[in-house]
C-alpha positions in Angstrom: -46.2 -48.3 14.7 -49.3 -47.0 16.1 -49.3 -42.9 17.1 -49.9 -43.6 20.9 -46.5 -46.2 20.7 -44.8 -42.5 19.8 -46.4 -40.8 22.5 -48.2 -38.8 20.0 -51.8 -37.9 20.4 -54.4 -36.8 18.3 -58.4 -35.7 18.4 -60.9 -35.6 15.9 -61.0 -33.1 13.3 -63.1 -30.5 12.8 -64.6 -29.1 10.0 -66.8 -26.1 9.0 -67.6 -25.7 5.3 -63.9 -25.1 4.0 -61.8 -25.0 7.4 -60.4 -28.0 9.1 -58.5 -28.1 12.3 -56.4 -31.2 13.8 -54.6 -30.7 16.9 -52.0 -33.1 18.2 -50.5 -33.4 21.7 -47.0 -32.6 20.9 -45.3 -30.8 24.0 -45.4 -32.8 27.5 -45.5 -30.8 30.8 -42.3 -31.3 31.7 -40.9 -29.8 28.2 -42.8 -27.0 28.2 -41.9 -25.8 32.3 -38.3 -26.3 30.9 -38.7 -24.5 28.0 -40.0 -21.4 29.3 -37.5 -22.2 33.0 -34.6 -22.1 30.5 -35.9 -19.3 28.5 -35.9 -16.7 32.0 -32.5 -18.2 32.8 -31.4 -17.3 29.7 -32.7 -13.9 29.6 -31.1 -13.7 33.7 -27.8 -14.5 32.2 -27.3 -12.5 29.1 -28.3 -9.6 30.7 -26.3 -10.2 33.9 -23.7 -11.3 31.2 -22.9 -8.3 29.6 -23.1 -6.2 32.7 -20.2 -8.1 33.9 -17.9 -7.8 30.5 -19.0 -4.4 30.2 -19.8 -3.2 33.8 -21.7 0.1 34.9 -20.3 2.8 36.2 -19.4 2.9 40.1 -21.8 4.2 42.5 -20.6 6.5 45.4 -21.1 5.6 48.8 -20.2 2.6 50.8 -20.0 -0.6 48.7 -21.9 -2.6 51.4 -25.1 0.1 51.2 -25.8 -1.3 47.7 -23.9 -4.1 46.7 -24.6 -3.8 43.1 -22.5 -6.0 41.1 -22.5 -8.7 44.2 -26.1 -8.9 43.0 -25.2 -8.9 39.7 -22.8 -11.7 40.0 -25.1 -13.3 42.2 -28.2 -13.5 39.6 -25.8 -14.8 36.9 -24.5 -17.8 38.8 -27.9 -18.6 39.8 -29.0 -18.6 36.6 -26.6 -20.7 35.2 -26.8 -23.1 38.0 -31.1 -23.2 36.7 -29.6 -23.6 33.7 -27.3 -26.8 34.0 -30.0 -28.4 36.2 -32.5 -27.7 33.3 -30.3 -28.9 30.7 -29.3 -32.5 32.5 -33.0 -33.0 33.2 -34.0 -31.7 29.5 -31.5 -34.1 28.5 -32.6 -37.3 30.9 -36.1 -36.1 29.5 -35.2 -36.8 26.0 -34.9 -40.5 26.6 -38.2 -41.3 28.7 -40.4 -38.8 27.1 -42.8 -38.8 23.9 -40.8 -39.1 20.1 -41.1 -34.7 20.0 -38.8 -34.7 23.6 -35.9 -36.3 21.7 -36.0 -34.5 18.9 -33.4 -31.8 19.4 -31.2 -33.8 21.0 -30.8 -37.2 18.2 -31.7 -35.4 14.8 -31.9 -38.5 12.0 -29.1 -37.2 10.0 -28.4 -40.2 8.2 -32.0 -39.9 6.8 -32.1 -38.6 3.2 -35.3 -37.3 4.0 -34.0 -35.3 7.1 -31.9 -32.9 4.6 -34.8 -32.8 2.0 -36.9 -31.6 4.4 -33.9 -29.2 5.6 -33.4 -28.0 2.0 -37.2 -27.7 1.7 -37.6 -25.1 5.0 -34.3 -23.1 3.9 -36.6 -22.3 0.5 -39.4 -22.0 2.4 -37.7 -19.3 4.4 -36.3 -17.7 1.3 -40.0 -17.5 -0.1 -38.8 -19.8 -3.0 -41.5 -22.3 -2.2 -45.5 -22.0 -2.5 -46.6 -24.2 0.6 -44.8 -25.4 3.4 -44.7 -28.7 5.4 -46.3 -29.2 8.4 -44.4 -31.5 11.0 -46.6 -32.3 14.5 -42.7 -31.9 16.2 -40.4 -29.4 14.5 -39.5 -29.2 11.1 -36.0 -30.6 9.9 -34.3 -27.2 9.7 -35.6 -26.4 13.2 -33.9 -29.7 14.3 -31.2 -29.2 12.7 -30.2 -25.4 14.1 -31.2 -26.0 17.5 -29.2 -29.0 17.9 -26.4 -27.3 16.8 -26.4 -23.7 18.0 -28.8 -24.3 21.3 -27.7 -28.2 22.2 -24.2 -27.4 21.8 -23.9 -24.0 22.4 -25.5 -24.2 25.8 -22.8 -27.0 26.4 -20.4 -24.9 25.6 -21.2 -21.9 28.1 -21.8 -24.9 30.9 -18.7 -26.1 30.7 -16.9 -22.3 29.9 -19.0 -21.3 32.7 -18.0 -23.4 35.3 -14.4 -23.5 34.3 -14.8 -19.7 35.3 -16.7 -20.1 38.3 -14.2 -22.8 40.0 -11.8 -20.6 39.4 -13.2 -18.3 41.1 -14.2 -20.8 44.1 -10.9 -22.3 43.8 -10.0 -25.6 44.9 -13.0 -27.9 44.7 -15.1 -30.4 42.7 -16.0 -27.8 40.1 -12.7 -26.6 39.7 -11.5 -30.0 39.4 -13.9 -30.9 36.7 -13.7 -28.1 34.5 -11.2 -25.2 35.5 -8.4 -27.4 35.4 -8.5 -28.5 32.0 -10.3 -25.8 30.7 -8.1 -22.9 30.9 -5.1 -25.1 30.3 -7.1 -25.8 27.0 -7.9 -22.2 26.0 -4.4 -20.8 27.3 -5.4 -18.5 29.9 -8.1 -17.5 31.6 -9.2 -14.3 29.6 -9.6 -16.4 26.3 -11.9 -18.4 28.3 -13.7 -15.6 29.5 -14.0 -14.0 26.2 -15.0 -17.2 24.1 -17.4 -17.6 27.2 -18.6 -13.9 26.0 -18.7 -14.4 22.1 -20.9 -17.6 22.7 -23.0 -15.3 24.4 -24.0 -13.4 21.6 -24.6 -16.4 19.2 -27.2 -17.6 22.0 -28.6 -13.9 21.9 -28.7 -14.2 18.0 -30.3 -18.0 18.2 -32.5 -16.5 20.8 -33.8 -13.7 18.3 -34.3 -15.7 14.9 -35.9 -18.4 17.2 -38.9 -16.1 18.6 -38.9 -14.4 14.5 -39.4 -17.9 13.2 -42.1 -18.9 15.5 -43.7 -16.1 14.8 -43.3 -16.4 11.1 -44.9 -20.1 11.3 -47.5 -19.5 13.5 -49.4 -17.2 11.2 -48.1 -18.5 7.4 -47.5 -22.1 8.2 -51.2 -22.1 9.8 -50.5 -24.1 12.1 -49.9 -23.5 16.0 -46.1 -22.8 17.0 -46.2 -20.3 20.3 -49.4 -21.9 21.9 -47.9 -25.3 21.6 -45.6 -24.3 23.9 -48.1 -22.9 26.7 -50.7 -26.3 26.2 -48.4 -28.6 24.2 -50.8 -29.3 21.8 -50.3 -28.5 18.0 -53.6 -27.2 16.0 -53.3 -27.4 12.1 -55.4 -25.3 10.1 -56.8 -26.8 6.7 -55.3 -30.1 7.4 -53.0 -32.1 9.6 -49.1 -32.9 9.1 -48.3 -33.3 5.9 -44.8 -34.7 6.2 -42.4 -36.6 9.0 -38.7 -36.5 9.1 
């Protein structure tokens, strides 16, 4: 199968005595205003978040002169509303976009070479190993977390979230949908608000060894990780990929 059938794209590589650079087009447009969309909601939310499970003190004067946590509450649902809209695109996106767009969303765990490659990056992390892979996409471990901790875990403050919010709003759609199997799941509605904030942290935690690892790549990997994201194409010094998942 040819690289343009994948939606991949590459241009000619250059070379200067001992350096080489290859850059492939690995990012579309639509990924990367999502990614960096989702990435403010996110920020909007966890900080809004933990204001509301651990609110700030009361200011004096009339509540109507400032308003504080209506405004608080107000940038939080907002958020998340950016946030489901993002995701159900993201996800729609994952089906009509290039090989890279799916990537997150349908790991190939039943490839051996998937959890080789996953075994491979957790020693490359660990500084067990001398050289690491380079993918065009992500690597295998990359895949792997952020289908499991991001995918999911943004699922599961979705449907937490709105289970919350109907009930707040009462009858309706939402709380049709969510709140009234939700809570009944959970037991009451404080588990559900305090799963809803636990899950919060393991997105702040994701959210941390996400940038850390981007970071990390992007200056011993030699190749291109944070750029990517801002032109969505990948540059590889000394060489191209040298592995696929």
């Amino acid at each position: 199968m040819s690289e343009a059938s994948l939606g991949t794209h590459k241009v000619g590589t250059h070379k200067a005595g001992a350096h080489q650079e290859e850059a492939v087009y690995v990012y579309e447009a639509p990924v990367r205003l999502w990614h960096w969309a989702n990435a403010a909601a996110i920020l909007v939310l966890c900080v809004t978040g933990y204001l509301i499970g651990s609110p700030p003190p009361s200011i004096h004067g009339e509540p109507s002169a400032h308003f504080l946590f209506g405004w608080i509450r107000f940038l939080h649902f907002s958020a998340g509303q950016i946030l489901v809209v993002g995701f159900v695109f993201r996800f729609y996106w994952s089906f009509v976009g290039n090989t890279h767009a799916r990537e997150i969303f349908r790991p190939p765990v039943w490839r051996k070479s998937f959890w080789l490659g996953v075994i491979h990056e957790i020693r490359w992390y660990a500084m067990l190993e001398r050289e690491p892979k380079k993918y065009s996409g992500h690597n295998p471990l990359a895949i792997l977390s952020m289908h499991v901790l991001f995918v999911w875990g943004t699922l599961f403050m979705i449907v937490t979230g709105l289970a919350l919010y109907g009930e707040g709003q009462g009858p309706g759609w939402i709380h049709r949908l969510f709140t009234s199997w939700v809570i009944p799941l959970f037991g009451q509605s404080q588990t559900v608000h305090t799963w809803h904030h636990m899950a919060m942290w393991v997105i702040v935690i994701f959210a941390i060894v996400h940038i850390y690892a981007a970071v990390r790549e992007d200056i011993m990997s030699r190749q291109s990780i944070i750029s990517s994201m801002f032109s969505g194409w990948r540059t590889f010094r000394d060489g191209g990929p040298t592995d696929e998942h």
